[in-house]
C-alpha positions as CSV (number, residue, x, y, z in Angstrom):
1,X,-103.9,-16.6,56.4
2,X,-101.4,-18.9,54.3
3,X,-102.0,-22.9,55.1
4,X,-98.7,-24.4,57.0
5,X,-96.4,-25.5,54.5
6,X,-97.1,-22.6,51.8
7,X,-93.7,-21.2,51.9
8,X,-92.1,-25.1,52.1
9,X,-93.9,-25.6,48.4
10,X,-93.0,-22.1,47.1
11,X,-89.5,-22.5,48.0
12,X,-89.4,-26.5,46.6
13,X,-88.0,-26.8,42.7
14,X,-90.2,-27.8,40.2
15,X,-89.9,-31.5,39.0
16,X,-87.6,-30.8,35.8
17,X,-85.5,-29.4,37.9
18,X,-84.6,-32.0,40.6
19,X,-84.5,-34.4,37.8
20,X,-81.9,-32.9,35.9
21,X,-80.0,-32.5,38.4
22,X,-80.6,-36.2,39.3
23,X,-79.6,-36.9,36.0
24,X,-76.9,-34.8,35.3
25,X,-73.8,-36.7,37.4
26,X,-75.0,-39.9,35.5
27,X,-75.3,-38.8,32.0
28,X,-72.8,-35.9,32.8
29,X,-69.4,-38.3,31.2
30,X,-71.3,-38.7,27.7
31,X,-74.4,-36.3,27.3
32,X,-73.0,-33.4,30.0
33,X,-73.4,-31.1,26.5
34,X,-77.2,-32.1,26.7
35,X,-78.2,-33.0,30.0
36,X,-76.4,-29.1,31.7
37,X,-78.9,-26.7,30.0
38,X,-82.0,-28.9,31.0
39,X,-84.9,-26.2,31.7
40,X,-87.6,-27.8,31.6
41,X,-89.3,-31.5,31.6
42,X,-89.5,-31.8,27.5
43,X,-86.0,-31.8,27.5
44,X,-85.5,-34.9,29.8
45,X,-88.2,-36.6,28.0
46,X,-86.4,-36.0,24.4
47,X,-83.0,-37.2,26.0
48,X,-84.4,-40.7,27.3
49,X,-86.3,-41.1,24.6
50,X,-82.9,-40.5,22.7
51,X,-81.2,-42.8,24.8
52,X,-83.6,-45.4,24.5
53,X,-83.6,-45.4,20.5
54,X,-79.8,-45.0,20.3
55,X,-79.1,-47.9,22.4
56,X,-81.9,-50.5,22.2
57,X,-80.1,-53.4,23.6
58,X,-80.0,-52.2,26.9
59,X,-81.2,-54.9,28.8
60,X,-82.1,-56.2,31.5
61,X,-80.2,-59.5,33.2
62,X,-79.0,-60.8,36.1
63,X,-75.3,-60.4,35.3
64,X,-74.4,-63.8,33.9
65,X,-74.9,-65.2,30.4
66,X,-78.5,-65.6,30.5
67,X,-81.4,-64.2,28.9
68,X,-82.1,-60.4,29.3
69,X,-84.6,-58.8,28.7
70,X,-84.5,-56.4,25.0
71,X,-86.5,-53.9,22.9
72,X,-86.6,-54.5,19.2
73,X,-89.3,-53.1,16.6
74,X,-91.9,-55.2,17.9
75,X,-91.7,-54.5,21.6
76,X,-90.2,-56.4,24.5
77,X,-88.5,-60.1,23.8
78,X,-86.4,-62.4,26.0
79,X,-83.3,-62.9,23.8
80,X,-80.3,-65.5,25.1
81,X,-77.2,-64.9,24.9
82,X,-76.6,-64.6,20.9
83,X,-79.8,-62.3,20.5
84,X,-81.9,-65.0,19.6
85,X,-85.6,-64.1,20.8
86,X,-86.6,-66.5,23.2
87,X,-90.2,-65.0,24.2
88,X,-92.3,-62.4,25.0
89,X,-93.1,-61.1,28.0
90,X,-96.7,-59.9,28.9
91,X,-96.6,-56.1,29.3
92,X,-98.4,-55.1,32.1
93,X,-97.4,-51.5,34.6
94,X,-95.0,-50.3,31.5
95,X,-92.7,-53.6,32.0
96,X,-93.2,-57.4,31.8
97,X,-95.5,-59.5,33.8
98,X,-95.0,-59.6,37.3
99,X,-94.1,-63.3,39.0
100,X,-96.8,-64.9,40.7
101,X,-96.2,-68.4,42.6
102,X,-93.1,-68.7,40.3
103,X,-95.1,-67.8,36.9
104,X,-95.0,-65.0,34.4
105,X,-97.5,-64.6,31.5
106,X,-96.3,-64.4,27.8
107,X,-97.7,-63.4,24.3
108,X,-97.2,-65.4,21.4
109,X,-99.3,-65.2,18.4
110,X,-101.7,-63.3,20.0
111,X,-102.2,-65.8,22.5
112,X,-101.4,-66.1,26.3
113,X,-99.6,-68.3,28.0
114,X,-97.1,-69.0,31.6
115,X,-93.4,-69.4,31.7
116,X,-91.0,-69.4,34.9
117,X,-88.1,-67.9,35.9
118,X,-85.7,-70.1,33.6
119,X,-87.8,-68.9,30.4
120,X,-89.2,-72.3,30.1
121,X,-92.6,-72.6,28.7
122,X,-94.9,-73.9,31.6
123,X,-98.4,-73.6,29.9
124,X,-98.5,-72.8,26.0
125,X,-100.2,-69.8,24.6
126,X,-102.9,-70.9,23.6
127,X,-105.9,-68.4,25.8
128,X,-106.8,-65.2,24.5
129,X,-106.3,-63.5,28.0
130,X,-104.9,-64.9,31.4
131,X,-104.6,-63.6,35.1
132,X,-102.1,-64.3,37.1
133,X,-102.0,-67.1,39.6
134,X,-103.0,-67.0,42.5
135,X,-103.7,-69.9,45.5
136,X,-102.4,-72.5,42.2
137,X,-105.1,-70.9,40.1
138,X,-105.6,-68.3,37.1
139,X,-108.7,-67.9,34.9
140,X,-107.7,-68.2,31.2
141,X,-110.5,-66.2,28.8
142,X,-111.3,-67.2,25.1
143,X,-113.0,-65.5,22.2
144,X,-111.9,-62.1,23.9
145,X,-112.4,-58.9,23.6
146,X,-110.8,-55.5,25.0
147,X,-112.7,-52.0,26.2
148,X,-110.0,-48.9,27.1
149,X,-111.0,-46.5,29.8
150,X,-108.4,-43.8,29.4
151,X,-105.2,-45.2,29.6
152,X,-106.3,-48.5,31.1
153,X,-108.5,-51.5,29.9
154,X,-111.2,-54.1,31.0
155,X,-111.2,-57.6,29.3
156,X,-114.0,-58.7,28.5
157,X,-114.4,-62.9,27.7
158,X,-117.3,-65.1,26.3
159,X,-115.6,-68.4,27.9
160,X,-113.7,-68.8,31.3
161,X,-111.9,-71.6,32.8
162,X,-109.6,-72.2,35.6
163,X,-106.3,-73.3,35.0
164,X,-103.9,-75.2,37.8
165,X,-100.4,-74.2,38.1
166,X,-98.7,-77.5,37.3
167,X,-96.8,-79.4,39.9
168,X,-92.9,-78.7,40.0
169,X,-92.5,-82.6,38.6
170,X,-95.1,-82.1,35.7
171,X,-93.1,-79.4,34.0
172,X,-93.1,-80.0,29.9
173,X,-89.9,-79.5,28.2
């Protein structure tokens, strides 16, 4: 006897080919030569990858003339509004750092430090590894080292120390 559901998933289209139809009324104006014969998954990979490398300055902003958020050679960068590089975001989930009480993490000479929203520098990079706030606290790791588990990793620190989020008055620069 066939479980409930069996002929719902036999009759449902494969991923590749919900996506490219997802795809296609977007892309259809400038890649419709491309993005129509889309058979399988490969082929959606290979066009955002080609999107992605032909257009790097997408970015990501809030509309108005501030920073947004860029890919150059060396990753993601902050860049203001002459595409100066302002900082670097922490990656973390494929994407820079989350906010947490108002605080992102950033990477600057290999070091780890907090900014806000404006892209001010709140706590210099100075820590090998930080964790995000939380209750006006994140622990900050020296002489550090890292251990991959697949596709994810452990930190691993021989010092620890909490550091307080600064009060909104205290704020350097």
């Amino acid at each position: 006897m066939k479980s409930p559901g069996y002929d719902d998933l036999k009759s449902r289209r494969r991923p590749d080919e919900w996506l490219a139809e997802l795809l296609r009324p977007t892309l259809c104006s400038v890649f419709c030569w491309y993005a129509y014969p889309m058979n399988n998954f490969k082929s959606i990979v290979a066009l955002t990858l080609l999107l992605s490398v032909a257009h790097p300055v997408w970015a990501k902003s809030d509309g108005g003339d501030g920073p947004r958020l860029v890919r150059d050679n060396e990753g993601w960068v902050y860049v203001d509004r002459d595409n100066r590089p302002v900082l670097r975001p922490y990656i973390f989930d494929n994407g820079p750092d989350y906010f947490e009480e108002g605080l992102a993490r950033f990477v600057e000479n290999g070091k780890m430090g907090f900014h806000d929203k404006a892209l001010n520098i709140i706590i210099p990079a100075k820590y090998d590894f930080v964790y995000p706030f939380e209750n006006g606290i994140a622990s900050a790791g020296t002489r550090c080292r890292t251990q991959k588990h697949g596709e994810h990793s452990s930190v691993f620190c021989e010092k620890w120390e909490n550091v307080h989020k600064p009060k909104e008055s205290g704020r350097p620069g």
